[in-house]
N, C-alpha and C positions, 0 to 999 in steps of 0.2 A: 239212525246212524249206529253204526255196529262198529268195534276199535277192536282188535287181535292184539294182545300185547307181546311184542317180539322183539328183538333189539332196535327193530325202525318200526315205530307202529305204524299200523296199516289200521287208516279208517276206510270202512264202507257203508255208502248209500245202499240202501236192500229196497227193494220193493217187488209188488209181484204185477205180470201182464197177464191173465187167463192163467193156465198151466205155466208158464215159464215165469221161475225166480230168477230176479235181475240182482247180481250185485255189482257196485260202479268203485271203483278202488278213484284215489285219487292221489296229485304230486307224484311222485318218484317211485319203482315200483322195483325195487333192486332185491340183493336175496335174500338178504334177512324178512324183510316186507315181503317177500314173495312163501316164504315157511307161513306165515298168517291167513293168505291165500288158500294155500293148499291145505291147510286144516279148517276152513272157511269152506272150501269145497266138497273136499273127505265127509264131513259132517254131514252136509246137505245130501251128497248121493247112500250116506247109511239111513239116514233118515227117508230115504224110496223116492226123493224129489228127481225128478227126469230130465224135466229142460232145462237148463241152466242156463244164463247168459252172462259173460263179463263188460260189463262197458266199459270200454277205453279212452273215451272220450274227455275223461278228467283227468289221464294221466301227462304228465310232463317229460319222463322216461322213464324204459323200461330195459331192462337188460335181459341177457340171453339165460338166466338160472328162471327169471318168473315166465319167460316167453317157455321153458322146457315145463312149468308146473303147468301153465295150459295146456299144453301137450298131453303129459302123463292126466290133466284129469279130463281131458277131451277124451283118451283113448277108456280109460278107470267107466265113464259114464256110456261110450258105446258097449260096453261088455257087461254093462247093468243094464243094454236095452233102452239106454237113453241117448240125448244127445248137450253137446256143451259149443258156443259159440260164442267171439270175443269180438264185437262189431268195434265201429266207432273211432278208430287207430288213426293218427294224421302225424305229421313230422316224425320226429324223433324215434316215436312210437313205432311207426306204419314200418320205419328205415330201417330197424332191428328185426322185424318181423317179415319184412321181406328177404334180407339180407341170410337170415335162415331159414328162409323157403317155407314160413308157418303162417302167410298172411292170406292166401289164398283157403289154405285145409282150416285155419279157426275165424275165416267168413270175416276179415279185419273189415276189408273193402265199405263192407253194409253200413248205412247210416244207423247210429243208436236208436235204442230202442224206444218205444214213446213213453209218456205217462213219467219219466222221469221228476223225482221229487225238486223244487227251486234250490239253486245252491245259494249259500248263507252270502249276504253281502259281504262279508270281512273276506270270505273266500273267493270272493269275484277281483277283490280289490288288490289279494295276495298274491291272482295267478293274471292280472290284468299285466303285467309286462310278460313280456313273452320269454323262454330262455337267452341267455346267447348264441353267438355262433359259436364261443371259446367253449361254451358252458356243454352243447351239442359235443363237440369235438372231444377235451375233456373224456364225455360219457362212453365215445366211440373208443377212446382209445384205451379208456378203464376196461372196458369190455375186453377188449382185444387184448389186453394184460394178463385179463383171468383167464382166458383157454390157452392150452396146448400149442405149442409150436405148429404141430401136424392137422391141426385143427383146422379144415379148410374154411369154419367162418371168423377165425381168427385174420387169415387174410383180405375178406369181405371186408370186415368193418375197420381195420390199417385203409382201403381204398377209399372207402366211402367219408374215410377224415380227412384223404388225399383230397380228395373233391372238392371238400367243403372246404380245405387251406390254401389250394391254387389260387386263388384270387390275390392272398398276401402275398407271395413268390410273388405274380406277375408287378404286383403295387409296386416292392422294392427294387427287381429289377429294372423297371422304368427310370428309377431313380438314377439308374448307370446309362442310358442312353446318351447319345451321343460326344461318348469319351474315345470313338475311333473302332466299336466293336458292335456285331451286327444285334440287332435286337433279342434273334430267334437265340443264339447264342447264348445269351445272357436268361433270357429266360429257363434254360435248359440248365442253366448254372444254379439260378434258383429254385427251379424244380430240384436238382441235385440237393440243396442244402435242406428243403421242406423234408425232403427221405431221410437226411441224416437227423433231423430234428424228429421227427416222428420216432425212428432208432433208438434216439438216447434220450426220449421224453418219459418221465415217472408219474404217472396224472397222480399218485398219494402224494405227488411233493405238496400241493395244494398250491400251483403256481398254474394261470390260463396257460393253454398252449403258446397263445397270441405271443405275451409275454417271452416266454422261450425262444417258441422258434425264429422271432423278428433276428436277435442280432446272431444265431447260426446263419442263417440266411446271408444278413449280411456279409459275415464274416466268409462265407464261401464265395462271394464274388467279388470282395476285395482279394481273397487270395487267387481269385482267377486273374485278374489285372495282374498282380504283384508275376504270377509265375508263367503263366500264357499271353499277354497282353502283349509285352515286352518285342521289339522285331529282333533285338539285340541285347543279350544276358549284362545286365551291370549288377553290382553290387544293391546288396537287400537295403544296405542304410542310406543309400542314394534313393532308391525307390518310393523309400518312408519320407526322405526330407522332402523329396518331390511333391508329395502328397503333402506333407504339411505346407510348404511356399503355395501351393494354389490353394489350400484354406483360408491362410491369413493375409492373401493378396487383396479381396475384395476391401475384408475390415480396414486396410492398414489405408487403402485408396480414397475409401468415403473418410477417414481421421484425418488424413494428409494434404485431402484434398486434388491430389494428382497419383498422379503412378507409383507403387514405391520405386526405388532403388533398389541395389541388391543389399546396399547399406544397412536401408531401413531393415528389411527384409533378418537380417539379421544381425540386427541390435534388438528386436520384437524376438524371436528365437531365443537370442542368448548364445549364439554360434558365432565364429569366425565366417567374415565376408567370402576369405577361396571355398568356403564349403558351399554357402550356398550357389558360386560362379560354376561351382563343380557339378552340384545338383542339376542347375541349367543348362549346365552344353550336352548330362546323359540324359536329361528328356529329351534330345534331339534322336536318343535311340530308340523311344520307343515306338515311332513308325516312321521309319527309314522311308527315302525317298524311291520313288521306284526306277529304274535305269530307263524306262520307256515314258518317264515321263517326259511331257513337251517344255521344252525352252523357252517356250514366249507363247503368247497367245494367237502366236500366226500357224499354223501347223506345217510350214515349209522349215520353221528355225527347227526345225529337228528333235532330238532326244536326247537326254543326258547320257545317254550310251554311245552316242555320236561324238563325242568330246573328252571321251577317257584315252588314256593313252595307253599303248600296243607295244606287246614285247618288241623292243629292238632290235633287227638281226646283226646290227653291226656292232652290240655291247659286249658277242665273243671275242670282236679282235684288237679292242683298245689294249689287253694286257699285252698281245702281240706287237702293235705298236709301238707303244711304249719300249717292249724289248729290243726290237730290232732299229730303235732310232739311233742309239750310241756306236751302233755298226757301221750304221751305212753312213756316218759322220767319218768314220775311220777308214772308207775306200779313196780309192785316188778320184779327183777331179773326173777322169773320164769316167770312172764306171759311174759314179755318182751321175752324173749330168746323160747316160745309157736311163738309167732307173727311171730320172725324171721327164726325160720326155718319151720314154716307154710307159710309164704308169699313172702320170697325172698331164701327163701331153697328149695320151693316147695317140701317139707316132706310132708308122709301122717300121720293122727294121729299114725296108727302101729310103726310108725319108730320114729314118735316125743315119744312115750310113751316109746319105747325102750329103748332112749337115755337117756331120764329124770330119769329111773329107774321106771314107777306108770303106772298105767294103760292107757288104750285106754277108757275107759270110765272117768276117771278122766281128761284126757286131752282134751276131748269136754265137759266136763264140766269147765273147765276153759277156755276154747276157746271162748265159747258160753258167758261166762257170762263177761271175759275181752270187747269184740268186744261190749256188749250191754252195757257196762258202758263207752266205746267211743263214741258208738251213742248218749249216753243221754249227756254227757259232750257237745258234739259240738254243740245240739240242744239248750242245756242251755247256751250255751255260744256267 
């Protein structure tokens, strides 16, 4: 066992296979630990040794500073005529090293190498649970901290965490299903909130991602209900009361024993009763009825579109009416009784002039000259 003293020590297994010296690093393999590596390495190719092997197979992670010191001494020992290869790589490991396109060129794939020395029971016993998933995630997105904005495996490893967090998105969003809003939706709402948490996540707060990102998540698709849900805009604190009355609906039911009231409902609150009357008639807004819907369950009763009522054409001449009723009270007896069985008798002048005993010429002359001393009247008036 060989130990590099460096601000994260780095133990290594060393042994040798014919010509190739093995050394097997184990736990966590980040960049302070990765300086001990690479002076572990430098040393062996001054001292003329050729083949090198690193086995990966005891590491738990590895980040992208000790995956570049393989690099630089893979290239350091081809230009010494040698060669260097880092078998052995699986999870975490393998994901970093693919991710920057070095798991193929340092032979990750290969299974370690044999003859391997036993590892110590206390060390079996240490790395016998396996990472987490937060602990994974975490390491991706510490990585992803320490490079460059422009750094294209800076955005590799942001996905590769994406990856491994979709599962909680979809878990939460389930949790929204069927409140009136289609599944796909919602999941795309908490895909949305996974991005914003990944954004403003500090993996040195020393908080799992899990942690974190649960109530963004959340919080992103109560505010999708609160501000897209809605068919019809009401007020934010009707929103919120709404949301509380179907919380404390269930509890107050199994206490009460029956349904609450709006009573109960808000004597549990601590609110006046019109408040919560009020909460309840705007959740009738938030998914309005549709006008095509059916009226009965017979499909001949129609649609609620069917039953609304149509401008009036005849709501222009009430004001008319009205106006010209105090008129035609003020004509004499004959014009008046011309009017009415000319307008609501639908007489023609032949049969009005019949009745009256006078001519069909006299009665459009009275017709004609009544109706133009109503127009002038209302115009004057």
């Amino acid at each position: 066992m060989e130990t590099m003293p460096t601000d994260s020590v780095l133990e290594l297994d060393t042994w040798r296979n014919g010509e190739d010296e093995i050394l097997r690093p184990s736990g966590v393999l980040d960049y302070s630990a990765s300086v001990g590596l690479r002076v572990a390495l430098a040393r062996r190719l001054d001292e003329g040794q050729r083949s090198l092997t690193v086995d990966l197979s005891r590491l738990r992670l590895l980040d992208c500073a000790a995956a570049d010191t393989l690099l630089r001494a893979q290239t350091d020992a081809q230009e010494r005529g040698g060669a260097l290869r880092a078998p052995g790589a699986t999870d975490l490991v393998l994901d970093v090293l693919e991710i920057i396109g070095a798991a193929k060129q340092l032979r990750a794939y290969d299974d370690p190498p044999p003859g391997a020395p036993p590892v110590p029971e206390a060390e079996k016993s240490d790395d016998a649970e396996p990472p987490s998933q937060w602990t994974t995630v975490n390491e991706l997105l510490r990585q992803a901290a320490a490079l460059d904005r422009s750094d294209p495996r800076r955005g590799a490893l942001r996905d590769r965490a994406v990856a491994h967090s979709l599962p909680l998105a979809d878990r939460l969003a389930r949790r929204f299903h069927g409140m009136g809003e289609s599944p796909a939706d919602l999941s795309q709402v908490a895909a949305l909130g996974l991005m914003k948490a990944i954004e403003g996540f500090d993996p040195d707060y020393g908080t799992d991602f899990g942690g974190y990102a649960t109530p963004t998540i959340v919080g992103e698709l109560k505010r999708y209900f609160r501000d897209k849900g809605w068919g019809v805009h009401v007020p934010r604190r009707l929103q919120e009361l709404r949301i509380e009355i179907n919380r404390v609906r269930d509890s107050l039911g199994q206490r009460l024993g029956r349904s609450p009231t709006p009573k109960d409902v808000a004597e549990h609150l601590g609110i006046d009763e019109d408040q919560v009357l009020e909460a309840l008639v705007a959740s009738s807004a938030y998914r309005p009825v549709s006008l095509f819907a059916p009226l009965g369950g017979d499909d001949d009763a129609g649609t609620l579109a069917d039953v609304l009522g149509d401008d009036d054409r005849d709501i222009d001449g009430v004001e008319f009416r009205q106006a010209v009723k105090p008129l035609i009270a003020r004509l004499p007896e004959r014009e008046r009784r011309i009017l009415s069985l000319r307008f609501y008798g639908n007489r023609t002048q032949a049969q009005i002039a019949a009745d009256l005993g006078i001519s069909q010429m006299h009665v459009s002359r009275l017709l004609s000259r009544t109706l133009d001393g109503l127009r002038r009247a209302l115009l004057d008036g």
